[in-house]
N, C-alpha and C positions, 0 to 999 in steps of 0.2 A: 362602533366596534372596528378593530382592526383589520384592513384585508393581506392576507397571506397568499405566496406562492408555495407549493408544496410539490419537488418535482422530480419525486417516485414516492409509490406508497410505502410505508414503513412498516413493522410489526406494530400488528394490533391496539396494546398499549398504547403506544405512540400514537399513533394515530388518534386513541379514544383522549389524550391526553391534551390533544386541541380543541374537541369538543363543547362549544357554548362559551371559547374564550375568545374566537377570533372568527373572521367569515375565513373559511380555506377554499382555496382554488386548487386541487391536486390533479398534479399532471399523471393519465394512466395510461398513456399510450396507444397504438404503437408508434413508433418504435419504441423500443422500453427505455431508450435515454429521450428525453425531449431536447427536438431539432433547436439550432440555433435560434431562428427567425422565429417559431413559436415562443421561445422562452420570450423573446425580446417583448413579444405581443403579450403576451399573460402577465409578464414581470408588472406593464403598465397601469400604474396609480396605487402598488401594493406598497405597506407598507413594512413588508417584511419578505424575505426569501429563505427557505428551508434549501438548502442546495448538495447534490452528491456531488462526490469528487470529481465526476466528470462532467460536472456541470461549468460553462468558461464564464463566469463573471468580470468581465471587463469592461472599458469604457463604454462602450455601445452598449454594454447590456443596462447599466447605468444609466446613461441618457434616456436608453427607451423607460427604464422604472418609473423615473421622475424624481423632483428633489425630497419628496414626500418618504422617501425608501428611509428607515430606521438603521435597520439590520439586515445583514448576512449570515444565518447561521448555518456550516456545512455539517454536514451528517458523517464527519469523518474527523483523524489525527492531524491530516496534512488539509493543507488548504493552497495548493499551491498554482488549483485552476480560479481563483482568486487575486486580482491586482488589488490588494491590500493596502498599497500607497495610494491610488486610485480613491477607495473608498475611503481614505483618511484623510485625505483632501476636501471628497464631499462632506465628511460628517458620519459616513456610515458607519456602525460597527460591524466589525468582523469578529466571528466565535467557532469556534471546533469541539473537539471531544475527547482530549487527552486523556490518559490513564485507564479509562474503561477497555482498552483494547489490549494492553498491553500481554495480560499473560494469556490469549487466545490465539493472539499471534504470536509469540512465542512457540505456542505450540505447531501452529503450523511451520513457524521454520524447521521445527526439531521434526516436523513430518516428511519437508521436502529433505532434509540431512538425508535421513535413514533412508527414503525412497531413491535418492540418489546413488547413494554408496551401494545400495544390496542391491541394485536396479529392480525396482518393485516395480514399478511402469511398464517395464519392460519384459517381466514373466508374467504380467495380466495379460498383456497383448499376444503373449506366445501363446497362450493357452485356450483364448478367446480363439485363435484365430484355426485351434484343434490342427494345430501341424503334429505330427506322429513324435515321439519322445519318450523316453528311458533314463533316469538320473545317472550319471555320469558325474566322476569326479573335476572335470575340467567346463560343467557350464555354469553360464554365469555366474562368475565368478566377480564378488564386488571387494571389499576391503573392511577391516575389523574399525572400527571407533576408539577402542578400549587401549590407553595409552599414547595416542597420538592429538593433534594439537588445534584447538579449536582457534581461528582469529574472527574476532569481531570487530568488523568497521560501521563505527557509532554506537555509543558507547552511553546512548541515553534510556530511557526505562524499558523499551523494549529489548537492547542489546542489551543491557543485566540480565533482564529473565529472561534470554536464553542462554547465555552465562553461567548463570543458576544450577540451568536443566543439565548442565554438561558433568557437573561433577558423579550424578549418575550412570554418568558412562564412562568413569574415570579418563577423562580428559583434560589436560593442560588448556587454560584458556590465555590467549592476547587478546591484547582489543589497540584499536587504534582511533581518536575521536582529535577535537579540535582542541579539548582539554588536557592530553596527555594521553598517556600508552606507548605503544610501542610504533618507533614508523611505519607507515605505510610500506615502504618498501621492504622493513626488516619483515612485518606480518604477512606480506605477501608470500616471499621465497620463503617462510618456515611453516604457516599454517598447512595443515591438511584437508579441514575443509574452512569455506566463509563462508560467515553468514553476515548478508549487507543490512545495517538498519539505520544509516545514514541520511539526512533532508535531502534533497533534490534543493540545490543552489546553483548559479553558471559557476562556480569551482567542481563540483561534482558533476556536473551531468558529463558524460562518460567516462565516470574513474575509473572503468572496468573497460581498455583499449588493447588493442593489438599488442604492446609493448609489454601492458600487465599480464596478460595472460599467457607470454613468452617467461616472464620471469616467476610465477608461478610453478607447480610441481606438475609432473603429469599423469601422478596422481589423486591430485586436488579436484575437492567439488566446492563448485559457487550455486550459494542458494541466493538469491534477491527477495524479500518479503516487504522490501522499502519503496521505490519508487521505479518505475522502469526505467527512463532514462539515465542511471545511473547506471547502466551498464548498455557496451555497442552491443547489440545483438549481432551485425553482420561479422565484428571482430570475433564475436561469443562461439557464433556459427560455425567459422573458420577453426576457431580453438580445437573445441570438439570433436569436428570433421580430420582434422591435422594430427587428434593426439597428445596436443599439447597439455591440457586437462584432460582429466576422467569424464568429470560428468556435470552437470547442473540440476536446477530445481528450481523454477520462478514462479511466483502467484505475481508478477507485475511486469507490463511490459514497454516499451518504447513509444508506441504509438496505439496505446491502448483503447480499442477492445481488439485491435490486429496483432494480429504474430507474425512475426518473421518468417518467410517461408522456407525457411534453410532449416530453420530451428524444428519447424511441423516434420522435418524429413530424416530428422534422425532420434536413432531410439535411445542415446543417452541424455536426453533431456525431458525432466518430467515437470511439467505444465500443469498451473488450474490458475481458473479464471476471477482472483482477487481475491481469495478466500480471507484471505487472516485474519479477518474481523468475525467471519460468518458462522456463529454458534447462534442458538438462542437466548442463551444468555446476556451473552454478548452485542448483538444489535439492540436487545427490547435497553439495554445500558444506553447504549447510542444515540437510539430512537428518541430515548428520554431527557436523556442530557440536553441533544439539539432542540427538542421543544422548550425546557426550560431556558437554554438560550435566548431563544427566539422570544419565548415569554416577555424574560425579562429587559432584553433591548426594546420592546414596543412599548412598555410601561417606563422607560425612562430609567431603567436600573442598571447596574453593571453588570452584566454575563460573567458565571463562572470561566467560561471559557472564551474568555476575549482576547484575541491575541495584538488588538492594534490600539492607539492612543485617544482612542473616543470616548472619552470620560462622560460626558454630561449628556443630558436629555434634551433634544432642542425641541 
């Protein structure tokens, strides 16, 4: 039988769905990420890796597996804590989870939109915090949606469906991707709000810089639901702080599970910690697909969700 690393538990199904098919070694914590040096240690003599996005599979993690390792299969869309050329050298495959996320995430970009523009974040915390109040025509005061112009940068199944979602709030949509649309620069200075759903590549990581967010509206909000490094948070900070934008909205961040402490300090940014995946729907989807992955790389079959050129079964 096969051995397996599995390193966080997953929703139920998934979990029951390895069940009597493989030996599993699951990592429970604490900490709830598993440390580097233990992955290295448990990774050894497994012939398969169940892995989150914050899991770093790289050469060393590799070396410590042994040549014995099958697969990779990550429990997410992106796989970009994954040296992929790496494991295509060994032999290994690599597999993810396209499609199942897409319209959940979706939804939460259209969450952080509206949280940002009406600053929802920001009248929970006023009210939590029982400061004395009376409605007034001049508080918080955010901006309408209805008529004004949605840009989307990346322009693949997640940026459709929220695309999609815009025409019920009658919105003009752009998008700007590597296949066409509108430039970058024209989407920038006409959007009102973005919404990023771009890959994290060395051309992107910090598309969202000082310079962008001067050319930008100052009335514009940036949601990120994509990657973090795809936007500077200290520039982002700055933005904010200066006026130069409205507002933001991130479920991902730069040096994630950390935040920026400029960004914790002010109240036009509304923050949560990776959601866009996180329904139940939606994970027991995840959960499952990345098992069938995993399945089918140990028995020598092609993963639906393979994304590197490791065809055969060795």
């Amino acid at each position: 039988m096969f051995d397996v690393l599995v390193t966080r538990v997953m929703v139920d199904e998934a979990m029951r769905a390895l069940d009597g098919r493989c030996e599993v070694d699951v990592y429970t914590g604490p900490p709830e990420a598993i440390p580097y040096d233990e992955f290295r240690a448990r990774a050894q003599g497994k012939h398969g890796l169940l892995t989150m996005v914050s899991d770093r599979v790289d050469a060393g993690l590799l070396d410590a597996a042994g040549p014995q390792l099958r697969i990779v299969a990550n429990h997410a869309v992106g796989y970009d804590n994954i040296d992929v050329d790496e494991c295509t050298r060994r032999g290994v495959m690599v597999a993810n989870t396209p499609d199942v996320l897409t319209e959940a995430t979706a939804d939460l970009a259209w969450a952080l939109i509206l949280a940002a523009v009406r600053r929802i974040g920001e009248g929970d915390r006023f009210l939590r915090a029982k400061t004395p109040w009376i409605w007034g025509p001049r508080m918080m005061l955010g901006y309408d949606l209805y008529g004004k112009t949605l840009g989307i940068v990346g322009y693949g199944r997640i940026g459709q469906a929220t695309a999609r979602r815009a025409a019920g709030f009658g919105m003009r949509v752009i998008h700007h991707s590597r296949s066409g649309g509108h430039s970058f620069d024209d989407l920038v200075a006409q959007a009102d709000v973005i919404s990023v759903h771009a890959p994290l590549t060395p051309e992107t990581r910090h598309l969202f810089s000082t310079k962008v967010f001067q050319r930008m509206k100052p009335t514009a909000v940036l949601v990120n639901t994509a990657r973090g490094p795809l936007v500077d948070e200290v520039a982002l900070a700055e933005a904010l702080r200066g006026g130069e934008i409205f507002a933001a909205g991130l479920d991902v961040f730069e040096r994630e599970p950390l935040v920026e402490a400029a960004l914790l300090a002010l109240e036009n940014v509304t923050i949560v910690p990776h959601l866009g995946s996180a329904t139940v729907e939606t994970r027991t989807a995840m959960g499952l697909f990345a098992v069938e992955n995993l399945l089918s790389g140990l028995h020598g079959e092609r993963p639906r969700g393979l994304v590197n050129d490791v065809n055969e079964a060795r």
